[in-house]
C-alpha positions as MATLAB code, in Angstrom:
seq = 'XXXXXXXXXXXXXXXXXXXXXXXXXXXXXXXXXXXXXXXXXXXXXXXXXXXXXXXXXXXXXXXXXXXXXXXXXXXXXXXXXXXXXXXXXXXXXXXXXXXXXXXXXXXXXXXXXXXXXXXXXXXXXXXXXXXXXXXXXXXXXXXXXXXXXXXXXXXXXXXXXXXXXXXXXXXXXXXXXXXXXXXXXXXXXXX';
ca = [
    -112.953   49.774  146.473;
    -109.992   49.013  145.441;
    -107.796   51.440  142.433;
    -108.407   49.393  139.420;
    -104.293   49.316  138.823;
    -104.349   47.860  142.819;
    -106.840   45.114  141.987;
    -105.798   41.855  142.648;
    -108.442   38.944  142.629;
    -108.036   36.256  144.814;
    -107.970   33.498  142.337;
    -104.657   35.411  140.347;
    -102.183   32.581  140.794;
    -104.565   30.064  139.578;
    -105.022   28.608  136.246;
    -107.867   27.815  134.357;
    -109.340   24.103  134.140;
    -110.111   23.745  130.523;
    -111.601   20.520  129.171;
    -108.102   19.907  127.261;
    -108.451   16.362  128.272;
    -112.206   15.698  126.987;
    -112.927   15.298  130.756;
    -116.315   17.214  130.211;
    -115.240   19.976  132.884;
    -113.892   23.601  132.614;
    -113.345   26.051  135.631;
    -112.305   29.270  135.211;
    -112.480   32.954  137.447;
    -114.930   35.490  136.088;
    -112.870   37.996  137.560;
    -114.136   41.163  139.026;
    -117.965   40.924  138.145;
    -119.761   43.990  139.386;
    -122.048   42.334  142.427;
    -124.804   44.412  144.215;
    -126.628   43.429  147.001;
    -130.070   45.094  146.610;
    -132.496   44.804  150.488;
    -136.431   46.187  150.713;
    -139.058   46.702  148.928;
    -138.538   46.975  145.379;
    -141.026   47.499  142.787;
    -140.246   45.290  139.540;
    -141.160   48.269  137.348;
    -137.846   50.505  138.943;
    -135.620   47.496  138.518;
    -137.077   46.637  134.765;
    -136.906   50.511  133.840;
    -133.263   50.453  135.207;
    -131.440   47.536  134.108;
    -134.362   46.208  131.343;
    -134.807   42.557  133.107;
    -137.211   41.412  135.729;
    -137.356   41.176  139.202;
    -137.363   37.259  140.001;
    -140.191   36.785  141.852;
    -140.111   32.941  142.748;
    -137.626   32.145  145.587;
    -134.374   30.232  143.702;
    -134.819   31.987  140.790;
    -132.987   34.735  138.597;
    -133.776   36.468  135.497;
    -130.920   37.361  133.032;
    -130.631   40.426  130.616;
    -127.773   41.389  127.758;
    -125.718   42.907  130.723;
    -127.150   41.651  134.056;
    -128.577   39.279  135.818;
    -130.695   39.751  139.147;
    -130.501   36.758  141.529;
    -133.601   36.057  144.300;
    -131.686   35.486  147.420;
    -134.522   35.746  150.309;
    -137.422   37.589  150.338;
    -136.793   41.363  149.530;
    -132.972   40.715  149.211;
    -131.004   39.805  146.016;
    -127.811   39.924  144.187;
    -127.348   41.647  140.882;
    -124.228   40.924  138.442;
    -123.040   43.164  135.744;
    -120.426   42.930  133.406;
    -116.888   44.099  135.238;
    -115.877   47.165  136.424;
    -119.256   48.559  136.662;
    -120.303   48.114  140.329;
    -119.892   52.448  140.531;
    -122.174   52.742  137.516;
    -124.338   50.126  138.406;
    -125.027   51.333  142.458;
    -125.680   55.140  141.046;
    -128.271   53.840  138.885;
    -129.771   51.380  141.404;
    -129.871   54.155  144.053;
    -131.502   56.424  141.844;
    -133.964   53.639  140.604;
    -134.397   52.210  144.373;
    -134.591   54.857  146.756;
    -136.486   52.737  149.751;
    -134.158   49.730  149.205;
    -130.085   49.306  150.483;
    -127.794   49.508  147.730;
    -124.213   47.825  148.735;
    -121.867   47.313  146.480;
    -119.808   43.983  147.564;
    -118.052   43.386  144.454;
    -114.531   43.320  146.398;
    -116.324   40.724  148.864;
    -116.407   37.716  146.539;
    -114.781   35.774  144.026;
    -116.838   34.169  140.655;
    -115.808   30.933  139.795;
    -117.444   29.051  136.296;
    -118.044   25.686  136.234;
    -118.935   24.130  132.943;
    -119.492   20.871  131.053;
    -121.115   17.712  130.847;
    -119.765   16.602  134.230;
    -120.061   19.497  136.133;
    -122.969   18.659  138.033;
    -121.482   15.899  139.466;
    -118.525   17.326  140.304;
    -120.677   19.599  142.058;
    -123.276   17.435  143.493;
    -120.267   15.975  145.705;
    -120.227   19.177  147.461;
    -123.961   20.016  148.255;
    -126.832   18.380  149.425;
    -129.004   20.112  146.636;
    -130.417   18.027  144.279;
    -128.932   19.824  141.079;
    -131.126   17.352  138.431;
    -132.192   19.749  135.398;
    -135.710   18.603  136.712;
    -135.228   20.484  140.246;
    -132.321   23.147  139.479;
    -132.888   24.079  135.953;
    -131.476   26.912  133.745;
    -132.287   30.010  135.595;
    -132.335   28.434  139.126;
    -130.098   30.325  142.214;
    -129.327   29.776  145.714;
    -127.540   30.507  148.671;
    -126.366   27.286  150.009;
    -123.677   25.291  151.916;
    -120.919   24.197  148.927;
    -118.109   22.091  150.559;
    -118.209   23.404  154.226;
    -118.637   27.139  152.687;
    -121.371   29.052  151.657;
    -121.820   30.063  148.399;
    -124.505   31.231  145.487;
    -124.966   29.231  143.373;
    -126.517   30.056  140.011;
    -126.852   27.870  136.728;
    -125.916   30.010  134.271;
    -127.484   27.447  131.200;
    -128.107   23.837  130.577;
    -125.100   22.716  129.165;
    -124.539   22.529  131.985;
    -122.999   25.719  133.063;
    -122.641   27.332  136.881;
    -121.647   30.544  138.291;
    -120.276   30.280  142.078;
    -120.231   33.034  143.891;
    -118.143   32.249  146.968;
    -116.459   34.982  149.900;
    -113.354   36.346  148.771;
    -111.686   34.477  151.723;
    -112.957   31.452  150.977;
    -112.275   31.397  147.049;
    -108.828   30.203  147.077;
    -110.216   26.849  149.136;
    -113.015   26.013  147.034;
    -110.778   26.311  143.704;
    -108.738   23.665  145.382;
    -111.422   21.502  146.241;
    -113.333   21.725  143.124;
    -109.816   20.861  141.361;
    -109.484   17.707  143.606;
    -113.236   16.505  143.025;
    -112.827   16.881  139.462;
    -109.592   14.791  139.118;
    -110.603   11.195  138.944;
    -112.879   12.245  135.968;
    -109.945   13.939  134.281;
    -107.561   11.599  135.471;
    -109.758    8.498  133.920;
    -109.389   10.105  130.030;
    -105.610   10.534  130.475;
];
């Protein structure tokens, strides 16, 4: 990892989208989100008793806490996000808590991006064949899946609608892009 004074996140020379236009769409970078990658058996009490939130136990799913938020990715793997600058703190007390399991820290591996608003989901339905209806992907709801010719994880974040996209740090700089260009004929129709 990185010095925090040498940090740089991929997404620095971008702006944020905000909904200054009533478009019904914001994107901004969560920047440097503390992301663990968590693989084996792990026994929900040792995650609840270290980070006070539930294992998800349904594939697609993630359970949310004050600070964190665990994220099923496949059966005995997933992804846990804590506030930023806290991936040291965070892998100590998941090692100590998970001694079977891997513990990787791959915070410096991938970019955050927030999409939010009333339009979002069909800015982001362009992208993936998912069908992101509040009926099938619902508050709570995660998954690793192909976004725009990348993968990413998605994760919706609340019904508002509101998504977290976790994408490679290589990739981030693309999908900003392309999220900007999908969104622009709805911004571009309340100018």
């Amino acid at each position: 990892m990185a010095e925090a004074w040498q940090r740089q996140s991929p997404l620095a020379r971008r702006s944020p989208m905000d909904d200054d236009t009533g478009a019904g769409l914001a994107m901004t970078e969560r920047e440097f989100l503390a992301k663990i990658t968590v693989r084996g058996k792990v026994a929900d009490d040792a995650i609840r008793d270290a980070l006070g939130i539930a294992l998800p136990g349904e594939p697609n799913t993630a359970c949310s806490g004050k600070d964190h938020a665990i994220l099923w990715l496949g059966p005995d793997e997933w992804l846990v996000v804590g506030p930023p600058d806290t991936e040291k703190e965070l892998v100590s007390t998941l090692a100590t808590a998970l001694p079977d399991a891997a513990v990787i820290d791959v915070t410096e591996g991938y970019a955050t991006i927030r999409l939010g608003g009333p339009l979002a989901r069909e800015v982001l339905s362009m992208g993936t064949p998912l069908d992101l209806h509040p009926r099938e992907f619902a508050a709570g709801a995660a998954t690793r899946t192909l976004f725009a010719r990348t993968t990413v994880i998605l994760h919706k974040i609340s019904d508002d609608p509101v998504f977290d996209i976790h994408v490679e740090r290589s990739q981030a700089e693309y999908l900003w892009t392309w999220l900007e260009t999908a969104s622009r004929p709805y911004r571009d129709a309340l100018r």
